[in-house]
C-alpha positions in Angstrom: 49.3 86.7 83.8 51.7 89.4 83.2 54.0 90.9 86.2 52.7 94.1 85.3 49.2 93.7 87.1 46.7 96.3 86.5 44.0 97.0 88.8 42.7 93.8 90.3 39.8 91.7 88.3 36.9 90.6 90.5 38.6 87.3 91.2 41.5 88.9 92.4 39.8 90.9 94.7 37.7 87.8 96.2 40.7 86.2 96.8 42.3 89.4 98.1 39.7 89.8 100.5 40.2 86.2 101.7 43.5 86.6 102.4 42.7 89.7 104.1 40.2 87.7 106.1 42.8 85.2 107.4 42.9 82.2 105.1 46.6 81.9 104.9 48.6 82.4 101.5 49.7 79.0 101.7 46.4 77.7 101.4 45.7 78.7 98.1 45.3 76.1 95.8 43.6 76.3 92.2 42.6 73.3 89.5 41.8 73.2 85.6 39.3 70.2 85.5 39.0 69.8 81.8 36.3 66.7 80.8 38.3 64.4 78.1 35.3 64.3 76.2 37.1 66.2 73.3 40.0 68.9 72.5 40.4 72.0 74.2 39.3 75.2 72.0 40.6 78.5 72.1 37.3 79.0 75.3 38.9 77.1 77.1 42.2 79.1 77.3 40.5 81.8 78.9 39.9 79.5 82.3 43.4 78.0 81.6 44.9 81.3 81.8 42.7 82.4 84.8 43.7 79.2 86.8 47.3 78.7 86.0 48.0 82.7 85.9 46.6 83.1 89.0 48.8 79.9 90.3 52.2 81.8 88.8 51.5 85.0 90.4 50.4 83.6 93.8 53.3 80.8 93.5 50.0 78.1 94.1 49.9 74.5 92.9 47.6 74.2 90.1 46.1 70.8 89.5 45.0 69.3 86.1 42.3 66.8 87.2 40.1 65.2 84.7 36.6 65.1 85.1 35.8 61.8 83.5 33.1 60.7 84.6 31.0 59.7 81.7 32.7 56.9 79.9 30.4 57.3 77.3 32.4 60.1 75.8 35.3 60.1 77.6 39.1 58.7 75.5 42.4 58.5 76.4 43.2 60.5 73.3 41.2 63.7 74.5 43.9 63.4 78.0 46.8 63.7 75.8 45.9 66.2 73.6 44.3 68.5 76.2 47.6 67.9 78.4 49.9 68.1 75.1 47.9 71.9 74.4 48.3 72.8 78.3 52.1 72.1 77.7 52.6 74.1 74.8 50.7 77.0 75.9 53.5 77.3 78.7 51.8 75.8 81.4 52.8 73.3 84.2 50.6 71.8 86.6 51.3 70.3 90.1 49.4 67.1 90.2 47.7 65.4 87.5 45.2 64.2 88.9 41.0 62.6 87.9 37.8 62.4 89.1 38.0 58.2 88.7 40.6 58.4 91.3 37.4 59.1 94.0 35.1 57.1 92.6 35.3 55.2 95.6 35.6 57.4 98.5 32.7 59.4 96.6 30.6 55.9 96.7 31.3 55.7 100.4 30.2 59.1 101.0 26.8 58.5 99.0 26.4 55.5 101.3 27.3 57.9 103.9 24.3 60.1 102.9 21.7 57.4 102.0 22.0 56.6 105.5 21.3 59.8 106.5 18.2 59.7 104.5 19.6 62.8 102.2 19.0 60.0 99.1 17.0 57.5 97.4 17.1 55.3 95.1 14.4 56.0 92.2 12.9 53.8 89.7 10.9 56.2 87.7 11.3 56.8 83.7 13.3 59.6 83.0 10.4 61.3 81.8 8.2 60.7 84.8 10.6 62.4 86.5 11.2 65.3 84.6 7.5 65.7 85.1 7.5 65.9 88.6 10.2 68.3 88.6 8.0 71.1 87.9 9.2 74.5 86.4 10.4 78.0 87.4 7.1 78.8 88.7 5.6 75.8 89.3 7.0 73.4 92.7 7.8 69.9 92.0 5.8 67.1 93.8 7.5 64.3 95.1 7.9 60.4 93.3 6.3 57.4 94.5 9.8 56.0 95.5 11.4 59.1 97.1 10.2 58.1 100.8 12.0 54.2 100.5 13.4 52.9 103.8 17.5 53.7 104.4 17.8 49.7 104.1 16.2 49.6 100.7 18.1 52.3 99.1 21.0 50.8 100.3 19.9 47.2 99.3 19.2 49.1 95.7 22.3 51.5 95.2 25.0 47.9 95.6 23.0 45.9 93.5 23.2 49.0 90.7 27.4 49.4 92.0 26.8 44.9 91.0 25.4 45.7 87.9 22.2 43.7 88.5 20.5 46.5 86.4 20.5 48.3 82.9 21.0 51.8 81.8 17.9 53.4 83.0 16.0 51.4 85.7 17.4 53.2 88.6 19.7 56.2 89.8 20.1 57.6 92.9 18.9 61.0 93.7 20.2 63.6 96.6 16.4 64.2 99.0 16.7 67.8 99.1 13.2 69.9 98.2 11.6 69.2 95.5 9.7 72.8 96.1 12.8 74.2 95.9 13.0 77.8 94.1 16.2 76.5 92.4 15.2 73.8 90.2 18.7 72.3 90.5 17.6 71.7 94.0 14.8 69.4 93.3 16.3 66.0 94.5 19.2 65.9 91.9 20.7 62.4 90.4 23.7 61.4 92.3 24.7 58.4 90.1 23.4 56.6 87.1 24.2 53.6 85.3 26.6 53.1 82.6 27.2 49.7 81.2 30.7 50.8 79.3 34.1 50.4 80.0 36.4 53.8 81.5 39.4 54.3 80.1 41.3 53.9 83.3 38.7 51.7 85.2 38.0 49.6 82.7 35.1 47.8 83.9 35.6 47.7 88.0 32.1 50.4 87.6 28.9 50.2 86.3 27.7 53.0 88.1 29.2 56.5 87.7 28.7 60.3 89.6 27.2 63.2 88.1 29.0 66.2 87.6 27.6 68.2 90.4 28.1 65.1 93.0 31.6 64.7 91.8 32.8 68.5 91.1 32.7 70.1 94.4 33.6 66.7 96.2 36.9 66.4 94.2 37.6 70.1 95.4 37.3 69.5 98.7 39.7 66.5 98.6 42.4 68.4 96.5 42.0 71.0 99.1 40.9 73.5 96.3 41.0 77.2 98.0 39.0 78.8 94.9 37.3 76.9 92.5 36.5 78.3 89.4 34.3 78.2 86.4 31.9 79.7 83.9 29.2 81.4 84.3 26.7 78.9 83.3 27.4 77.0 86.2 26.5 80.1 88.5 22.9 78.2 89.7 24.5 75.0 90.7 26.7 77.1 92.9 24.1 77.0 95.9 23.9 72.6 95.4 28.1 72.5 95.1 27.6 73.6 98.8 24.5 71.4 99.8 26.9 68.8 98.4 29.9 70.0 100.7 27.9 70.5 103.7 26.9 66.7 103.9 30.4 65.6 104.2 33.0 68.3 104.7 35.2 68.3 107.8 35.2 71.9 109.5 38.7 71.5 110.6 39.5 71.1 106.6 39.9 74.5 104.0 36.3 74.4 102.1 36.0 75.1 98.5 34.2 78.4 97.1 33.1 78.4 93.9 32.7 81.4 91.6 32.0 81.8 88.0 33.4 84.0 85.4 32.2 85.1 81.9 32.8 82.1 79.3 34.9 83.6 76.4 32.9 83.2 73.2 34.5 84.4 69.4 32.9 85.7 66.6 32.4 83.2 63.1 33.4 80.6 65.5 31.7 77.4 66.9 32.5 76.5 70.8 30.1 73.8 71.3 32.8 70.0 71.3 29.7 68.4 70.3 29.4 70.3 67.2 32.8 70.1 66.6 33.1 66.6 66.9 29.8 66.5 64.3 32.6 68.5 61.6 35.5 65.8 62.5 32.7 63.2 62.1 31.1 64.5 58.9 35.1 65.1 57.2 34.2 68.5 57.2 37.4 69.2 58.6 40.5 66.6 58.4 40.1 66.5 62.4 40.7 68.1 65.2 44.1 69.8 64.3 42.6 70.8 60.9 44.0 74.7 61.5 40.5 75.8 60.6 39.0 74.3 64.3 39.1 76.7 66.9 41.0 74.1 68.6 43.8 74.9 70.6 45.8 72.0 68.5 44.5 72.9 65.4 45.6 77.0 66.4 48.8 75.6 67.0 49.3 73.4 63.6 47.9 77.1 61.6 51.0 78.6 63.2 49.0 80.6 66.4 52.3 81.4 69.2 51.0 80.4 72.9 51.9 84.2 73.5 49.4 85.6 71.3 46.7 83.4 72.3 48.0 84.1 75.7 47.6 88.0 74.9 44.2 87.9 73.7 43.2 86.5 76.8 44.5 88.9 78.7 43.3 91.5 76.5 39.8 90.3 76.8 40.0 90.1 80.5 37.9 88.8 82.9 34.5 89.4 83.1 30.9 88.6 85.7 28.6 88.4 81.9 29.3 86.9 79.1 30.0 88.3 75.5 31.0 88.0 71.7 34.5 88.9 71.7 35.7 89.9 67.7 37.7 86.8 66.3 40.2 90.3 64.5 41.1 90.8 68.0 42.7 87.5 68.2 44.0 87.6 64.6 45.4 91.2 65.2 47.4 89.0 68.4 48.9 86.7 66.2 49.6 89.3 63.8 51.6 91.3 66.3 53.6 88.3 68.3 54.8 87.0 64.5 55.5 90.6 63.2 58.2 90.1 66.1 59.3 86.9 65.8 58.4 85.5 62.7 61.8 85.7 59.8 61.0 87.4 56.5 61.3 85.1 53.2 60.3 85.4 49.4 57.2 83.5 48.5 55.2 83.9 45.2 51.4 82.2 45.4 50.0 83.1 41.8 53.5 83.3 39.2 53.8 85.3 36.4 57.5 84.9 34.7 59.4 87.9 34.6 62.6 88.3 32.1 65.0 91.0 33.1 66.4 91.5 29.2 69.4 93.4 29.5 70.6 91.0 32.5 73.3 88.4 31.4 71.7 85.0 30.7 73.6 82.0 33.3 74.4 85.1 36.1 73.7 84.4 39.0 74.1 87.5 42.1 73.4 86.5 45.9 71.9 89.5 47.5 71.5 90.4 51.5 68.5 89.8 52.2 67.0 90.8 55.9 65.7 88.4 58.5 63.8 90.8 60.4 63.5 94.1 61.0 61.8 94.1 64.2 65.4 91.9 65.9 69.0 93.2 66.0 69.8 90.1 66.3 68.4 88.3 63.1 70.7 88.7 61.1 70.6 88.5 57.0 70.8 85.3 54.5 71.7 85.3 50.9 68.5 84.9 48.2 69.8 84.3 44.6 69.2 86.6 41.9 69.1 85.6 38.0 67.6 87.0 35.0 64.2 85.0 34.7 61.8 85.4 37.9 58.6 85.3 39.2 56.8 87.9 40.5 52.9 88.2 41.6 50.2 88.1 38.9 48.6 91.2 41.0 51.4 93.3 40.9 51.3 93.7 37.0 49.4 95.4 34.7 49.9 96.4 31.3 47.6 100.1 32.1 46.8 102.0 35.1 46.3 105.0 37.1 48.7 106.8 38.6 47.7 105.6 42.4 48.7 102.1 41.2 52.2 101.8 42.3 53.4 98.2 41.1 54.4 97.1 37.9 53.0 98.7 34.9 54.4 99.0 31.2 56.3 101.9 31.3 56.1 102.2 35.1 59.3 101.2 37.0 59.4 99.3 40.7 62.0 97.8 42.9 62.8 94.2 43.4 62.9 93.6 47.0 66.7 93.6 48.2 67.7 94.1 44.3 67.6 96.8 41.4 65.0 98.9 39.8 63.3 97.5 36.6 61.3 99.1 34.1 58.5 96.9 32.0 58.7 97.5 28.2 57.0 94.7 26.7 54.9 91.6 27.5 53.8 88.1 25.9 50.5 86.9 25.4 49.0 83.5 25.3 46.9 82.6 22.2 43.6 83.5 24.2 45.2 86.9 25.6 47.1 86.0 28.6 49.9 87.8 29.8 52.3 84.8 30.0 55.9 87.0 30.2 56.3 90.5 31.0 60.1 91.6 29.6 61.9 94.4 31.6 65.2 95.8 31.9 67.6 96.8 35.2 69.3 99.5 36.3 72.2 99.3 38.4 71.4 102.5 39.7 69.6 101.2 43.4 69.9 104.9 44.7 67.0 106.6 43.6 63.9 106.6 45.1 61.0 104.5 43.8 57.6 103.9 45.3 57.1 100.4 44.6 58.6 97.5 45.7 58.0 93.9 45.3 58.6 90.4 45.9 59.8 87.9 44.0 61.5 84.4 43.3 64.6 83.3 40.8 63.1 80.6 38.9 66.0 78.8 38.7 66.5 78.6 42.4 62.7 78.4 43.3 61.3 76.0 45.8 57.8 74.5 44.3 55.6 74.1 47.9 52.1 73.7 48.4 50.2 76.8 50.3 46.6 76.4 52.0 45.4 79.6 52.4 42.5 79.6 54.8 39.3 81.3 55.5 36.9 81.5 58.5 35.2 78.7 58.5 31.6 80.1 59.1 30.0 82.9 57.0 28.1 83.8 59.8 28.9 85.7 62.7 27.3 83.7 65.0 26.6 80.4 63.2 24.9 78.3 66.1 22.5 80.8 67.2 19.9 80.5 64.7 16.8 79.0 66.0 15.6 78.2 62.4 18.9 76.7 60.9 21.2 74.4 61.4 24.7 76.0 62.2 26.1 73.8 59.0 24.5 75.8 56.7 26.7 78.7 57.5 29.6 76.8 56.4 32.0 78.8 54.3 32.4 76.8 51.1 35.9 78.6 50.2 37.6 78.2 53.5 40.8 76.5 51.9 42.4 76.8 48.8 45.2 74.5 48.0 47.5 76.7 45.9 50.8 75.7 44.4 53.4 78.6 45.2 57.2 79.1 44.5 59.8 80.3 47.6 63.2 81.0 47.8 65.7 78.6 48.4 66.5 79.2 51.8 63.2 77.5 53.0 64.5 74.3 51.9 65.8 73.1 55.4 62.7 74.6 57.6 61.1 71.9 60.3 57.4 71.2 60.6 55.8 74.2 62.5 58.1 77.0 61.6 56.9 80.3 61.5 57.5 83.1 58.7 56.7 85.8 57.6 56.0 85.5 53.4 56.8 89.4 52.4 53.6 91.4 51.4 51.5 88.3 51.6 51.2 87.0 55.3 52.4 85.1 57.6 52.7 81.5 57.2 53.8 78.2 58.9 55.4 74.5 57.9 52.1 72.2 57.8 52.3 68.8 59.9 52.3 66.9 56.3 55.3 68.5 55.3 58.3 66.5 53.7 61.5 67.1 52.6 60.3 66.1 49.4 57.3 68.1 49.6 56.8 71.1 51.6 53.4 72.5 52.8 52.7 76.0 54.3 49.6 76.9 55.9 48.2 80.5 56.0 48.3 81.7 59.3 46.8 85.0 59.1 47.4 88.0 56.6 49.1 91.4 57.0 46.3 93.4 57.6 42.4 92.7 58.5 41.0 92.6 55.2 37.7 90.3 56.5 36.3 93.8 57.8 37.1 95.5 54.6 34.8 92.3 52.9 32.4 92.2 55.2 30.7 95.4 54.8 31.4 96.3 51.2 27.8 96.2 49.8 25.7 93.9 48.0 25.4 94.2 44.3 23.7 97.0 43.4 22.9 97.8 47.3 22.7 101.9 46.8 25.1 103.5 49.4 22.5 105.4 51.5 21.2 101.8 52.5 24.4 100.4 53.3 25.3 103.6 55.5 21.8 103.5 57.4 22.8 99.5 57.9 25.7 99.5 58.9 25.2 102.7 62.1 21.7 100.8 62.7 22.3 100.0 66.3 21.7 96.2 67.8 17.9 95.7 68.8 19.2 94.4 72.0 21.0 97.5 72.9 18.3 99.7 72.1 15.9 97.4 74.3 18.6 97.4 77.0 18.0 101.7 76.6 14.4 101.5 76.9 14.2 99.2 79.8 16.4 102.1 82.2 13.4 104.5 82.6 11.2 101.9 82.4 10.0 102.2 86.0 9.9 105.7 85.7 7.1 106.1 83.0 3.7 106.7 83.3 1.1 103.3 82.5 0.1 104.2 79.2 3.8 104.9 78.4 4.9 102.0 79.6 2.5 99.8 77.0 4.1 101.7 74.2 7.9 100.6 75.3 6.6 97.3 76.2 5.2 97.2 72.6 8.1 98.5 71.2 10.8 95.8 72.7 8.2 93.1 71.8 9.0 93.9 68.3 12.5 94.6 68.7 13.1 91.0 70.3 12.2 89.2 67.0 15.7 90.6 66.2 17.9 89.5 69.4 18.8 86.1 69.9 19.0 84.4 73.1 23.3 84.5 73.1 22.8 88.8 72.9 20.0 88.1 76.0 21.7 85.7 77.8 24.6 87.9 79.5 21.3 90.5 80.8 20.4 87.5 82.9 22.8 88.8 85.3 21.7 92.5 85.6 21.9 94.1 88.8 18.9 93.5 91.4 18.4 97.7 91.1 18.5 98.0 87.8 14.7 96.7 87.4 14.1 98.4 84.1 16.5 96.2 82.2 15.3 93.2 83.8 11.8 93.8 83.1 12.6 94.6 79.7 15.1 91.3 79.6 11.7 89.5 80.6 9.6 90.7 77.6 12.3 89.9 75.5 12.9 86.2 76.8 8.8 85.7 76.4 8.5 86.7 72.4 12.3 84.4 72.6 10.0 81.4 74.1 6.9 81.7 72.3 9.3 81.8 68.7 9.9 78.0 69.8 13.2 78.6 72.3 13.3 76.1 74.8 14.0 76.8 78.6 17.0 76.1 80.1 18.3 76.4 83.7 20.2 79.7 83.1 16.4 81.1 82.1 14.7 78.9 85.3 17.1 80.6 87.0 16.5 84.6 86.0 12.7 83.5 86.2 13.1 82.1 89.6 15.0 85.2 90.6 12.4 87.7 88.9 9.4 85.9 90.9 11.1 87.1 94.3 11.8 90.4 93.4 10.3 93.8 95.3 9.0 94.9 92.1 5.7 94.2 91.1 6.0 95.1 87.8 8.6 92.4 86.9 6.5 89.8 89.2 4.2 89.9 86.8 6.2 89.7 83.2 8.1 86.6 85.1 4.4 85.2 85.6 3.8 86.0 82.2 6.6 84.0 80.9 
């Protein structure tokens, strides 16, 4: 977080107010509890840079605990590589600390509870349970097990800690209400059992806490002043506390949780599950393949902690959740390695170019600069010789006078060399430019409009280059209801290309950073050798995706592409029409209603989802968030508890108009 603090983001302000309130600065503590259930992506930087920013400008320990708690999923090789990213961000935690280091004091406390008779040990099916649990408008009932005596749960909940059962027969469940408005409420499991070995407890459990048991718990024994999350965890806010209140000691600083907008990027995937399924699949070469939206496989495509670390900051932090551009993040990098990054000579697609009049065996070391944007960089010597290559691109044997590279006739500079004229080129037996032949002047004082890049043969460097494209065509590739997110894949997202650079990169170290002049920038690739040396594409000089993305489709006339692309979002136009909702007369109302019925066909449930979290007065919107979220769930979406929660919320509301929609739904 920079020193330069602008006005105070609501997170800031809640703890501001604390503060205010009396909890003493030295109190603060925050946490980053990553589950090692795969690698971080560039999501989770945003709570990494809320946590740990908020830790440097306070001067407040930050923990890094783990939240391993399903060793199902859980490796050792997820711990090191989220704590190698943390690291390399620029981050340093205070304790390192997991959630398998309570697993003990969090059984005690469950026994603690049983006897209380706040749980219960039940032996229903999964789906008998889920069954009883009811829905957003309909109360649960309770299970045929949920009233056992204290001495039978007990009896039950060792014999599941002995491993006397399988996977299945029996969990443990908080007794809360099952009538409870907040379905998260309804007597929620406490423990179940795993029969697999943790990769630090080996096989000492059988048994193992659920997230919302272990979350709030571990919080409370870290001390944790503020602990914070996404917003999808906003409805288990109210059981974090139930959970707290069974066991918390008043004398000791309680935990508050508050949620934040998630940060989600466009063309990109954020799910680890479906991440993992590209890793799996050999989609990708794994999860450093600088195509992930890993924050390891950022790193190996030559992404600098400080842009990432700008983007986030740029992006801010948000109460509702939205699709952030992935060219923001680009136009980051793009920036941080303009500064940084030295300038070399690459050439990705070769055509040989003979300077005639230029002394055959000469050879000319020219000044060549490291980087306009330091003082301090300094120059290095590129050799210069009669035979080079230059770009295929930049040459043409006829063209218009707006065309202001190479052309017969036409004359350009050589980057940090003399002016050459084209006069003749050789052709292939099936037409191909193979040679174009120039000449030089010595003259490097007059003023040409052209320059370009290029390589002495002699002295070139033969390196392979892996250019890279996004690696979904889609903007939003998991979103379709319809599709698998797979079948967005981009079939051309790398392109192995054999390139020629300039000497000087001989002696560069895996992850180096350059800048390859009028082509990009570029970094040394993990698999690079001495012997061999492999550049990725880290991003190019300008945006040209947005230039692609709307040119039009074959044949497409103009006026349709015009009207298509100014064609505002359905779910911004439904997000209009629900503000005067309230206002409009009955008969008025059935035409809007109408009208965002058809408009939700186009709106996914991502573009809905942030509208969950409209304000309480702004009944319009929410009433026309619940029309949309019915046509969503009769097109076959499934509920969830963010949508149990808005309907929960809608069903207590004033207004009787969006009573009745959230009955509808």
């Amino acid at each position: 977080m920079s020193e330069e603090r602008r006005s105070l983001n609501f997170i800031e302000q809640i703890i501001e107010e604390d503060l205010a309130n009396g909890l003493p600065e030295s109190k603060l503590r925050f946490r980053f509890p990553p589950e090692p259930n795969g690698y971080l992506h560039i999501g989770h930087t945003k709570a990494i840079g809320i946590s740990f920013g908020l830790g440097e400008y306070y001067k407040a320990p930050v923990n890094l605990r783990f939240d391993d708690t399903n060793p199902a999923k859980e490796e050792q090789e997820y711990v090191d590589a989220i704590k190698e990213d943390i690291t390399w961000l620029g981050y340093q935690w205070d304790q390192e600390l997991y959630s398998s280091d309570y697993f003990q004091i969090l059984y005690d406390w469950a026994i603690q509870i049983i006897k209380e008779g706040k749980a219960y040990v039940d032996s229903q099916s999964s789906e008998a349970m889920a069954e009883q649990k009811g829905t957003p408008t309909q109360p649960g009932i309770e299970g045929p097990y949920r009233n056992r005596s204290i001495a039978e749960n007990l009896e039950l909940f060792e014999r599941m800690k002995n491993g006397d059962f399988e996977e299945g027969e029996h969990i443990l469940r908080a007794k809360i209400d099952m009538q409870h408005p907040n379905m998260l409420m309804r007597d929620p499991i406490m423990y179940r059992v795993i029969n697999k070995d943790h990769h630090r407890t080996g096989d000492n459990w059988c048994i193992y806490p659920m997230y919302d048991w272990t979350h709030g718990e571990s919080d409370y024994i870290e001390q944790i002043s503020h602990s914070l999350c996404s917003l999808e965890f906003k409805p288990h806010r109210e059981l974090y506390d139930w959970f707290l209140d069974q066991i918390v000691d008043p004398n000791k600083l309680r935990p508050k949780q508050r949620e934040f907008a998630r940060l989600n990027l466009s063309y990109t995937i954020m799910s680890k599950r479906k991440l993992l399924k590209l890793v799996e699949d050999g989609i990708v070469s794994g999860w450093d393949d600088p195509r992930m939206p890993t924050i390891s496989g950022l790193r190996r495509r030559g992404y600098t902690p400080n842009a990432i670390k700008k983007f986030v900051e740029t992006v801010g932090v948000a109460k509702r959740d939205n699709v952030i551009d992935v060219s923001l993040l680009e136009f980051c990098v793009r920036e941080d390695l303009n500064r940084v990054a030295p300038r070399v000579m690459a050439v990705l697609n070769p055509l040989k170019l003979v300077i005639t009049n230029y002394p055959e065996g000469k050879v000319e070391w020219m000044d060549a600069e490291n980087n306009p944007e330091d003082d301090n960089a300094g120059f290095r010597k590129v050799p210069f010789s009669r035979e080079l290559y230059i770009e295929k691109e930049d040459f043409k044997e006829e063209a218009g006078n707006k065309f202001f590279r190479l052309k017969l006739g036409g004359e350009v500079r050589l980057k940090n060399a003399y002016i050459i004229v084209a006069d003749r080129v050789i052709k292939d037996a099936n037409g191909n430019i193979t040679e174009v032949h120039c000449t030089y002047s010595e003259d490097t004082s007059r003023k040409v409009k052209g320059t370009l890049h290029w390589v002495s043969i002699e002295h070139a460097i033969k390196a392979e280059v892996r250019e890279y494209d996004r690696l979904f065509m889609d903007e939003a590739p998991d979103t379709h209801q319809d599709k698998d997110f797979m079948e967005f894949l981009n079939p051309n997202s790398l392109k192995v290309i054999e390139a020629y650079v300039e000497p000087s990169l001989k002696e560069v170290f895996q992850g180096d950073r350059f800048q390859f002049q009028r082509l990009g920038y570029f970094n040394v690739d993990n698999d690079s050798t001495s012997d061999k040396l492999i550049f990725n594409k880290t991003v190019g000089l300008r945006d040209t995706w947005a230039k692609q993305s709307v040119k039009p489709v074959q044949r497409q006339k103009a006026n349709s592409q015009k009207s298509q692309l100014t064609k505002r979002k359905a779910i911004d136009v439904i997000q209009q029409l629900g503000k005067k909702y309230t206002n409009l007369p009955e008969a008025k109302q059935q035409k809007v209603k109408a009208e965002i019925k058809v408009l939700a066909k186009e709106v996914s449930y991502e573009e809905l989802l942030p509208l969950f979290n409209t304000a309480t007065k702004k009944v319009g919107t929410r009433i026309a968030v619940a029309i949309t979220l019915k046509t969503l769930l009769e097109a076959g979406l499934s509920k969830n508890s963010d949508i149990d929660d808005f309907i929960s919320k809608a069903l207590q509301d004033k207004n009787n108009l969006l009573v009745d929609e959230a009955k509808a739904i």
